[in-house]
N, C-alpha and C positions, 0 to 999 in steps of 0.2 A: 261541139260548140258551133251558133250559129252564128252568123256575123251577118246584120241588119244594118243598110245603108239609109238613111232619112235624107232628102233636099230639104232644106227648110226654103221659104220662101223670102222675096228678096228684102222683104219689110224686119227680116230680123224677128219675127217673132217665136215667143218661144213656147206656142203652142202646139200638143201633142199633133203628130200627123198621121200616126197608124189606125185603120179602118175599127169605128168602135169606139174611139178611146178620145176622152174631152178632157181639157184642164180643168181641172178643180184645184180651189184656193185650198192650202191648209188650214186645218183648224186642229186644234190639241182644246183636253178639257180641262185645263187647270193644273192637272196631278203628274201627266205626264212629261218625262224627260227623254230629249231630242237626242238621236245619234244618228251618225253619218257616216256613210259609207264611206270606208278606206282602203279594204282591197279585199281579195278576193282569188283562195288557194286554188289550183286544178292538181287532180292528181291525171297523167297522159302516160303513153306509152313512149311516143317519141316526143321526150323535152324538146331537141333542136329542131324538130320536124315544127309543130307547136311555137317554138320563137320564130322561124322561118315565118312561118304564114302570117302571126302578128305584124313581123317586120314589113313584110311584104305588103300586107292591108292596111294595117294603120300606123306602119311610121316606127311601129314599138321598138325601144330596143335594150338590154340588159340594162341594171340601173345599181344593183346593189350586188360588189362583186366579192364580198366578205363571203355571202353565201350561196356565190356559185361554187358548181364543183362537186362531192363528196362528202356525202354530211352521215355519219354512222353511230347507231342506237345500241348497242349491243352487239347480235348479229344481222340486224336491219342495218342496209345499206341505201341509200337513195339520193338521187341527183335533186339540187335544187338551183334554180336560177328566177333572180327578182325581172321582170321586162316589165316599161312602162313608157307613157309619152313624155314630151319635153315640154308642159306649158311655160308659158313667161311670166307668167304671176307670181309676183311677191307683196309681202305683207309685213308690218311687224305687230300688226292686232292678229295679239291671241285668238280674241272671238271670232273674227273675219276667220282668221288660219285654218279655225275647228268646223266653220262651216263650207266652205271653199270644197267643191267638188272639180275642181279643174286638173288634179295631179290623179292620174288613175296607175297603181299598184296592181300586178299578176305574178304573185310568186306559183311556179310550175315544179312539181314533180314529179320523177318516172323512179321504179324501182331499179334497184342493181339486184336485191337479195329476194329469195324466196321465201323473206319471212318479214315481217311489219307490217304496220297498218296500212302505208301506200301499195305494198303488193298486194295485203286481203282485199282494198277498195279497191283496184281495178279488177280482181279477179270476182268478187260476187257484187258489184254494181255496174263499173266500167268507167271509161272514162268522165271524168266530171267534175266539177266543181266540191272539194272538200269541203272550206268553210270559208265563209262568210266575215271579214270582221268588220265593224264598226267603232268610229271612235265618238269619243263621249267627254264633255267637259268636265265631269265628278264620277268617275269610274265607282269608289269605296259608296258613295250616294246613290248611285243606279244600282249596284249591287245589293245594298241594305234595302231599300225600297222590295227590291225582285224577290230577296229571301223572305222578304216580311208579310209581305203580297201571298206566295206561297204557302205560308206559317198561316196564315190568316184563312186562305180559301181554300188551300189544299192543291191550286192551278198552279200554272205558269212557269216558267224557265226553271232548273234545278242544274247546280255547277259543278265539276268535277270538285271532289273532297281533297283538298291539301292536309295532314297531319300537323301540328301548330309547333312540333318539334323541328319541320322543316323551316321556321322562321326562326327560333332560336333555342337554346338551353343553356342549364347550368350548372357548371360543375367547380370542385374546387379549386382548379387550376384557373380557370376561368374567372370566376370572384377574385381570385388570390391577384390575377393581374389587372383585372378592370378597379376593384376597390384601393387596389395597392395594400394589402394587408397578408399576411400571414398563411401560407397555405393550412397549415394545422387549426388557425382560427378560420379559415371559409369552410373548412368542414364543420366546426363548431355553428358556426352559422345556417350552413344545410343543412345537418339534424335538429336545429329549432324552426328552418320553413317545415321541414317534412312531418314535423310533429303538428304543426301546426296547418295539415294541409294546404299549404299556400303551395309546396315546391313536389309533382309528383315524383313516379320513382325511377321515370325516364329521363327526370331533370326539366320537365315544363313547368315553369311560373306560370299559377290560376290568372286567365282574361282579367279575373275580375277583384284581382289585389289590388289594393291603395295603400299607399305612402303610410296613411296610419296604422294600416293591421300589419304591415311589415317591418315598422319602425317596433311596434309593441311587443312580438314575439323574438324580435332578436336580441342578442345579450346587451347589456346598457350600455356595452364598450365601444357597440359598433357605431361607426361614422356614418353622417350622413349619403356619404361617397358610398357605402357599402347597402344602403337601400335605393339608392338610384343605380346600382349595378345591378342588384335582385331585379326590380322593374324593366329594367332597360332590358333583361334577358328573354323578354319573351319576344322580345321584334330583332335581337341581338343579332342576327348575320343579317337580316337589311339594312340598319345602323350602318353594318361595316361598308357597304355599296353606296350609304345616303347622308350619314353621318349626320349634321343638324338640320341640316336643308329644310328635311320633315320633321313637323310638330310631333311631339307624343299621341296625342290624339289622331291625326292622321295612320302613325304607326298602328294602331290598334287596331284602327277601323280596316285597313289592310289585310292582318292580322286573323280577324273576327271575321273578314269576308271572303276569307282566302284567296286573295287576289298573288297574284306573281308581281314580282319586280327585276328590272333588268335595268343595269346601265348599258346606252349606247352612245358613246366617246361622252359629251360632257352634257347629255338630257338624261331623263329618267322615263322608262316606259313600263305602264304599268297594265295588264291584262287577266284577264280573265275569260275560262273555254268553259262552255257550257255541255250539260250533257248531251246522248245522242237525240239529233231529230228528225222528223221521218223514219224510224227504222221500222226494218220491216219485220227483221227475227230476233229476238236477243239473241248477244252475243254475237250480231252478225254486225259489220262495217255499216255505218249511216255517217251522212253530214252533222256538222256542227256549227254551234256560232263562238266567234267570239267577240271582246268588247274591251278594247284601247283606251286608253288616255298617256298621252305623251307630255310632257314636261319639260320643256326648253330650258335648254342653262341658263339663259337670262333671266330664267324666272324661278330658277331653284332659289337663290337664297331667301324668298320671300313665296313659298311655296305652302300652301294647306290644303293641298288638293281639293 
């Protein structure tokens, strides 16, 4: 890591000053959607060596202490620690917040274990910069554009595959308490999705069920309640994280884009890791990107991503 000191001159301007290099104005063509650097992984050898010299040069100092410490994958073991500056900027515009480059994030980590992807990356790249993320004002939006983009030209970013089983399923037990009805009748019920291929044999509700082809296959007995439980099951464990917050249709689109979701204390953060880039062998360790969108609690109850 190199650490580049700039003077800027006394006039405050905020033009480039390395040999070469001239401001240019942005411009975007119409199609493209803007994202913003948020922070940015290193995997090191020595973590504290590494915070030391931040501290020391620019002031940094640990910021997120939930994930200092010991973080373990299996039998991957690896230290991680969040270090960042202290600006004094506050806001309570969303949009300012998302474009606001003044808070800089360095989560750092060094291996414990001789096995995981922090020990394979230092040992056939070396120390460096893992990934990349940036945040983004419509995460499920940027994401459907990139796959469809893809779909279309056959270019451009491609995202690790999540299973759609890891967002939710269904089972009779599960109907039986979300519908409030009968276990013996939710099985009744699943053998008419599964006949009717709406419900696979893993228990995934079809992306592309509606309210009418699953009110029609089910017996005449069933409630309402018991076809917005069949529905509600295919985003069913984000639900339990987000509950009404998110519209159904944001649910999907989540869903359909395989994006992650995660509560942290009372926002919502939602991500997405792209495949390897730059790599040089398959199968061998390369950088990655990824791409955020945060959701503040004051803005969950009125939330559509």
């Amino acid at each position: 890591t190199v650490l580049r000191f700039v003077e800027l001159d006394s006039t405050g301007s905020n033009d480039a000053f390395l040999p070469g290099v001239e401001s240019v104005e942005a411009s975007f063509d119409g199609t493209s959607l803007a994202a913003y650097c948020d922070h940015w992984v290193s995997n090191v050898v020595s973590r504290t060596g590494f915070i030391d010299t931040l501290h020391d040069t620019l002031g940094f100092t640990p910021k997120v202490d939930f994930n200092a410490g010991v973080v373990a994958a299996g039998e991957a073991q690896i230290e991680s620690t969040v270090t960042g500056n202290s600006p004094s900027f506050r806001t309570n515009d969303k949009g300012v917040a998302l474009r606001d480059q003044s808070q800089v994030y360095l989560p750092i980590n060094n291996a414990l274990s001789q096995v995981g992807h922090v020990h394979l990356y230092l040992k056939e790249i070396g120390q460096g910069v893992q990934h990349i993320a940036s945040r983004v004002g419509d995460l499920p939006g940027v994401v459907q554009r990139a796959n469809d983009f893809r779909a279309a030209t056959g270019g451009g970013l491609s995202f690790l595959a999540i299973p759609q089983s890891y967002y939710g399923t269904l089972t009779a037990k599960q109907l039986s308490a979300d519908a409030e009805i009968e276990e013996d009748f939710a099985e009744t019920c699943l053998a008419h999705l599964r006949s009717a291929g709406i419900l696979d044999a893993s228990g995934v509700v079809a992306l592309s069920a509606s309210r009418e082809a699953v009110a029609g296959v089910l017996p005449k007995s069933a409630s309402v309640l018991v076809v917005e439980s069949v529905l509600r099951a295919r985003y069913r464990n984000l639900y339990a994280l987000a509950g009404s917050a998110l519209s159904e249709e944001t649910y999907l689109k989540i869903v359909r884009n395989n994006i992650l979701m995660d509560v942290q204390g009372d926002d919502l953060l939602l991500q997405i890791f792209s495949c390897n880039v730059l790599q040089r062998e398959s199968g061998e360790e390369a950088p990655f990107l990824e791409f955020i969108q945060r959701v503040c609690s004051e803005q969950i109850g009125r939330a559509h991503v």
